[in-house]
C-alpha positions as a Markdown table, in Angstrom:
| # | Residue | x | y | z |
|---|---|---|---|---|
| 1 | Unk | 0.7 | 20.4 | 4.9 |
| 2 | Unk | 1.4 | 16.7 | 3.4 |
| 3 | Unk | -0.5 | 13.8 | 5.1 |
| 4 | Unk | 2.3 | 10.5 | 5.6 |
| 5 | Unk | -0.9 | 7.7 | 4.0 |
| 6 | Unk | -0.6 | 4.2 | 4.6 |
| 7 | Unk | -2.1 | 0.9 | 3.4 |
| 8 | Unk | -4.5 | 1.4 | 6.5 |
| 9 | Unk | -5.5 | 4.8 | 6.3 |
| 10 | Unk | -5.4 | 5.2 | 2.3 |
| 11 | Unk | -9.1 | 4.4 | 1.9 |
| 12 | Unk | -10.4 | 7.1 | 4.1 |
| 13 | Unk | -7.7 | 9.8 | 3.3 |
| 14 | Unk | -7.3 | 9.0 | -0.3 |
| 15 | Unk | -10.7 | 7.1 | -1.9 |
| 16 | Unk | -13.4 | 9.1 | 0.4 |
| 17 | Unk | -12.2 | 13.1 | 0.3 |
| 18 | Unk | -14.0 | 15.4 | -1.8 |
| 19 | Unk | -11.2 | 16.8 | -3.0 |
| 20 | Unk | -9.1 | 16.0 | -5.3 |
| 21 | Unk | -6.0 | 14.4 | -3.5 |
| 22 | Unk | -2.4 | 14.0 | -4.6 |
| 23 | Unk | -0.3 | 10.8 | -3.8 |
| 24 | Unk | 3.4 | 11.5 | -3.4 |
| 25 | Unk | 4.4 | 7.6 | -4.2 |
| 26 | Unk | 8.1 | 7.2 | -3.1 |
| 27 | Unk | 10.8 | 5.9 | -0.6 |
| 28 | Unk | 13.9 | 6.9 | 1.9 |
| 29 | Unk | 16.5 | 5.5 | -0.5 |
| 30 | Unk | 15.0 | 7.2 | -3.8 |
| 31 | Unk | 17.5 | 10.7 | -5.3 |
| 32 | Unk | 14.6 | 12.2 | -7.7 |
| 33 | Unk | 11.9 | 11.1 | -4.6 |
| 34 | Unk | 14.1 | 14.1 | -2.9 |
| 35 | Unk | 13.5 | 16.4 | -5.6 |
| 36 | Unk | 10.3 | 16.4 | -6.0 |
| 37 | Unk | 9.1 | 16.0 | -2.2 |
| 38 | Unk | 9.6 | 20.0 | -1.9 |
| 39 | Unk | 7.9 | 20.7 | -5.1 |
| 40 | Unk | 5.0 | 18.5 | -3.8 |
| 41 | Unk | 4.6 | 20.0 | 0.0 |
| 42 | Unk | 4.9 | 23.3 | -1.6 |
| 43 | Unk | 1.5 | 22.9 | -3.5 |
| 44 | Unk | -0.1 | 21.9 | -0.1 |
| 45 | Unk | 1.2 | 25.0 | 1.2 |
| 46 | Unk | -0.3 | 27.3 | -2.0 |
| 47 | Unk | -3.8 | 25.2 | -2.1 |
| 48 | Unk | -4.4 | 24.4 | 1.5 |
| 49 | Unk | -8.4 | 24.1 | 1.1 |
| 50 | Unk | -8.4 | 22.7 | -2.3 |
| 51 | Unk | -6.6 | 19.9 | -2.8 |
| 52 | Unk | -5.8 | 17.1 | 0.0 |
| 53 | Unk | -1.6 | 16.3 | -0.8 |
| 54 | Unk | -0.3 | 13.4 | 0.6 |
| 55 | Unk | 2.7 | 10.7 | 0.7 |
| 56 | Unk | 2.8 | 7.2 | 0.6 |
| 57 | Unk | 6.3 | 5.3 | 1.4 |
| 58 | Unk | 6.5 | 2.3 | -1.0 |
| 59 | Unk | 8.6 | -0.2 | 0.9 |
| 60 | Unk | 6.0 | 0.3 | 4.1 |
| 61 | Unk | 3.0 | -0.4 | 2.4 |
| 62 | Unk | 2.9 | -2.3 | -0.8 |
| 63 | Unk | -0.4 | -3.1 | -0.7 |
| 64 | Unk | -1.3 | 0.1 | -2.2 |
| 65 | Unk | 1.7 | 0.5 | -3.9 |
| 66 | Unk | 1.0 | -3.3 | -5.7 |
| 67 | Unk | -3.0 | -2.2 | -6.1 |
| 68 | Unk | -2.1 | 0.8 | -8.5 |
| 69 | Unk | 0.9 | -0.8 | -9.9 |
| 70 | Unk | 3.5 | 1.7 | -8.9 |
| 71 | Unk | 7.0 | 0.3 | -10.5 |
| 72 | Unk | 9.2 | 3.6 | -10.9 |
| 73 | Unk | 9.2 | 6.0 | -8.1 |
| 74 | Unk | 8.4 | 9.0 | -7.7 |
| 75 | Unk | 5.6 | 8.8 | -8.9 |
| 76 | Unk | 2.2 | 10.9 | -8.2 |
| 77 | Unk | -1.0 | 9.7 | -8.7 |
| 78 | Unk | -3.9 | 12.7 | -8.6 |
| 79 | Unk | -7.5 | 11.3 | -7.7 |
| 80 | Unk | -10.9 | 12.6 | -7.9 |
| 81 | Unk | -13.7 | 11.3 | -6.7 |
| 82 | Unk | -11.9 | 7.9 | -5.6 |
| 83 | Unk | -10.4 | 7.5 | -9.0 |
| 84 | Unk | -7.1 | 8.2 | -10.5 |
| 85 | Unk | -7.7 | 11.0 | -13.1 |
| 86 | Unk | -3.8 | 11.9 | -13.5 |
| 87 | Unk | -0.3 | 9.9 | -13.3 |
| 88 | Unk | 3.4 | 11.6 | -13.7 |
| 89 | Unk | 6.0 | 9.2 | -13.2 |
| 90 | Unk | 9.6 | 10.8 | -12.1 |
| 91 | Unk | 11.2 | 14.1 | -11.0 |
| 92 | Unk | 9.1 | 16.9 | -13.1 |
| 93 | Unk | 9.1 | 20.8 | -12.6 |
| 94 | Unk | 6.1 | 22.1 | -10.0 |
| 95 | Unk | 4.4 | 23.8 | -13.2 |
| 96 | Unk | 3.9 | 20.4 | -14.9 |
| 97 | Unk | 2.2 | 19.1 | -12.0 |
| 98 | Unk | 0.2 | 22.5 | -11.5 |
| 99 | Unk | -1.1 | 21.9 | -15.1 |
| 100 | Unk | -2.7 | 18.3 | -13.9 |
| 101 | Unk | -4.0 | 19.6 | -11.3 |
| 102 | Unk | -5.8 | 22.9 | -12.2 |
| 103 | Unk | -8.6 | 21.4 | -14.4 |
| 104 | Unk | -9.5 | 19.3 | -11.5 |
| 105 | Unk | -10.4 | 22.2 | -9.0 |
């Protein structure tokens, strides 16, 4: 399951799990946002109680989106601890995502 994060709620979601969390940066209008939003629910799906995968839309919440300078969407941020230990800008296969993630749980 992917968890919709806004400006609001990113602090508690995002900065306070113990887990690492992925942030699914993107928007309504975007083509390769499309392809990866699949690829990106389908690791919530395999790793339900290891990793915390969530979506932020960039045109309702630029605060967050301005904070960790987000200019090319998608793009997914990976955080540990509160801090962002992985970035992968643009439409990449599930496997390169897999290998970010893996060493982190």
């Amino acid at each position: 399951m992917t968890i919709d994060v806004t400006d609001s709620s990113f602090e508690s979601v995002v900065l306070q799990s113990d887990k690492p969390v992925i942030v699914d940066f993107w928007a309504e209008w975007c083509g390769p946002c499309r392809v990866i939003g699949p690829i990106v629910k389908e690791i919530s799906e395999e790793l339900p109680d290891k990793v915390v995968v969530t979506k932020l839309d960039v045109d309702s919440n630029p605060g967050v989106t301005q904070k960790y300078g987000i200019r090319n969407i998608p793009t997914v941020l990976i955080f540990k601890n509160g801090q962002v230990v992985e970035k992968v800008v643009g439409a990449v296969p599930k496997s390169h995502l897999m290998g970010k993630l893996q060493p982190l749980l």
